[in-house]
PLY file of the C-alpha trace (Angstrom):
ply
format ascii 1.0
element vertex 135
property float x
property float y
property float z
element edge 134
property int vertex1
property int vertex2
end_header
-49.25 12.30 -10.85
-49.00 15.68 -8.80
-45.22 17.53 -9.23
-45.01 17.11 -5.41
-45.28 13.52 -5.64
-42.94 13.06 -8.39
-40.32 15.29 -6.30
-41.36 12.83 -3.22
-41.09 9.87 -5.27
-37.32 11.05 -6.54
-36.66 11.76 -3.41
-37.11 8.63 -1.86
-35.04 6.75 -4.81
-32.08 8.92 -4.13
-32.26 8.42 -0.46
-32.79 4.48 -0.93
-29.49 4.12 -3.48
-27.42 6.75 -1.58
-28.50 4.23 1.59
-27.30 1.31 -0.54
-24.29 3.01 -1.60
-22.90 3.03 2.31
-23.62 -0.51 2.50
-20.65 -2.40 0.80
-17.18 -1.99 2.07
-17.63 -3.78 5.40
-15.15 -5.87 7.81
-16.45 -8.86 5.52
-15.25 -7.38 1.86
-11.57 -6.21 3.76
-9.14 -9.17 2.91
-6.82 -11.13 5.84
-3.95 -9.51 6.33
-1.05 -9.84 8.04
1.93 -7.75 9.87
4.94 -6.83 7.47
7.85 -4.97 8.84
11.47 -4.53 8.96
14.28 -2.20 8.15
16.08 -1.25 4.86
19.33 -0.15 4.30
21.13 1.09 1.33
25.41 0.32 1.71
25.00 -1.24 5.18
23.66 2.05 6.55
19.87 2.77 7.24
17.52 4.06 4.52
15.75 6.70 5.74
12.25 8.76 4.21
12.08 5.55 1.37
9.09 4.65 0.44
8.37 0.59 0.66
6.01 -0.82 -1.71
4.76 -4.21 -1.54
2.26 -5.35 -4.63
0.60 -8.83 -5.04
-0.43 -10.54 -7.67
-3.95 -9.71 -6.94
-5.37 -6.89 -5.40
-4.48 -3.88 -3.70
-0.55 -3.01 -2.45
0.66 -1.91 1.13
3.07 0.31 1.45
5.15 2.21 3.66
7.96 4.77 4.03
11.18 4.33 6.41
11.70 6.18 9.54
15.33 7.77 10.30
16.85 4.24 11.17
15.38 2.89 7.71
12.64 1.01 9.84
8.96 0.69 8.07
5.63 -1.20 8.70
3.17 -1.82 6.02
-0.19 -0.48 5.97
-2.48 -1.45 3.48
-4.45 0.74 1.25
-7.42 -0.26 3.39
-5.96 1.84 5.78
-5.55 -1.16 7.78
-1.58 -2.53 8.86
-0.38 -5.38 7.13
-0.47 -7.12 3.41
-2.52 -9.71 2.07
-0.87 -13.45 1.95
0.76 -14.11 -1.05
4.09 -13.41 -3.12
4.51 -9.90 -3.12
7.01 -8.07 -5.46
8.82 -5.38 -3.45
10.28 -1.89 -4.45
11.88 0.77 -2.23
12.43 3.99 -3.89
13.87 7.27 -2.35
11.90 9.67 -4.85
8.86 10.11 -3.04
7.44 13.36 -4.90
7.97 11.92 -8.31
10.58 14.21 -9.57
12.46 11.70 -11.55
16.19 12.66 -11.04
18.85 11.37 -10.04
19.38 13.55 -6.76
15.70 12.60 -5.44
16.22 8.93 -6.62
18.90 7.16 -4.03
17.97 3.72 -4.63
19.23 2.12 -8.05
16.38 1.02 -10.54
16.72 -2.44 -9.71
15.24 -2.19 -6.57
12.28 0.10 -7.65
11.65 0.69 -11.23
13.11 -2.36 -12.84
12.64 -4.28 -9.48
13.68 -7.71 -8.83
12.60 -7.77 -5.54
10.36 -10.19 -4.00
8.95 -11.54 -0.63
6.29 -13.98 0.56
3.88 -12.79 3.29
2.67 -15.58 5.28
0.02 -15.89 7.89
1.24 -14.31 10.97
4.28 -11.96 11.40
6.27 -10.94 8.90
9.69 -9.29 9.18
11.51 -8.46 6.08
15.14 -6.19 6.15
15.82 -5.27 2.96
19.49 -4.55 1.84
20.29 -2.71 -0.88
23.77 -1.87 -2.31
24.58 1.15 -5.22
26.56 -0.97 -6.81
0 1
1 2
2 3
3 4
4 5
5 6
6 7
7 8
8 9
9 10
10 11
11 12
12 13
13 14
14 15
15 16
16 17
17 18
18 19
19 20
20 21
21 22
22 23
23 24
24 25
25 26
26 27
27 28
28 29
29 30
30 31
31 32
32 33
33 34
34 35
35 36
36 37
37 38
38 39
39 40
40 41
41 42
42 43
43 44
44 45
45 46
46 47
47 48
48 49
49 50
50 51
51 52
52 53
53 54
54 55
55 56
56 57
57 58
58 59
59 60
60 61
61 62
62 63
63 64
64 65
65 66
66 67
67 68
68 69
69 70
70 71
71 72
72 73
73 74
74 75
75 76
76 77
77 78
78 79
79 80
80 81
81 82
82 83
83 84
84 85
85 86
86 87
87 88
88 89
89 90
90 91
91 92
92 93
93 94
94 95
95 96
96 97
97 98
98 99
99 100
100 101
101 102
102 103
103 104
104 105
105 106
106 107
107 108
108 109
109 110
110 111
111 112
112 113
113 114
114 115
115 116
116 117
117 118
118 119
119 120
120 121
121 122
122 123
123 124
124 125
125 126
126 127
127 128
128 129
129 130
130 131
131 132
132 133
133 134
C-alpha cells in the first residue's frame, strides 16, 4: 500500500470517529427536568451573591447563585434550567471563590459543608425559600 493511501486511509478513520464523537449528547441523553426556584435568607434578611447547590442522588447537580434580594433559579449543569426529579440535598454557601475563611464564608457549615439540608423536586414547578439562621 502507497504512503498516500495510508495517509487517505487515516484520514478517513479520524474523520469517521471525530464524526461519531459529535453524535452522543442529544435532547434524548439530557434527563427531565424541572423548574426550581425561590429565595434564601440568612437572619430573616435576603442572602445575596450565595451560591445554591442542589445534588441528587444520581447524576449531575444544578446550581445557582442569589441575586441582591437572595432570589435564585437553578440551572443544571446541562446548561439547561431546572433539576432532575428526585431528593436533592441542598447547600447554600457564601464563599464562592473558595477561600475558606471565615469573612468569605457567611453561611454556617450546617447549611453547606456539613449540610443537613434537603428538598424534593417534583414534576412541575418547584419553589423552595430557604431560611437560614447564624445561630
Amino acid at each position: 500500500m502507497s504512503a498516500r493511501m495510508t495517509i487517505l486511509r487515516s484520514l478517513t478513520v479520524s474523520l469517521a470517529l471525530f464524526g461519531l464523537a459529535g453524535c452522543g449528547g442529544g435532547p434524548k441523553d439530557q434527563p427531565t427536568l424541572h423548574p426550581v426556584h425561590g429565595a434564601v435568607t440568612l437572619d430573616s434578611q435576603p442572602l445575596p451573591n450565595a451560591r445554591v447547590t442542589f445534588t441528587p442522588a444520581k447524576g449531575p447537580s444544578s446550581a445557582a447563585v442569589t441575586d441582591e434580594a437572595g432570589k435564585y433559579t437553578l440551572m443544571h449543569r446541562s446548561g439547561e434550567k431546572g433539576a432532575v426529579e428526585g431528593t436533592h440535598t441542598v447547600e447554600v454557601s457564601t464563599d464562592l471563590e473558595g477561600k475558606h475563611t471565615k469573612d468569605a464564608e457567611k453561611v454556617p457549615a450546617k447549611f453547606n459543608t456539613q449540610t443537613n439540608l434537603s428538598f424534593i423536586v417534583k414534576k412541575g414547578d418547584n419553589e423552595y425559600d430557604i431560611p437560614l439562621t447564624s445561630k
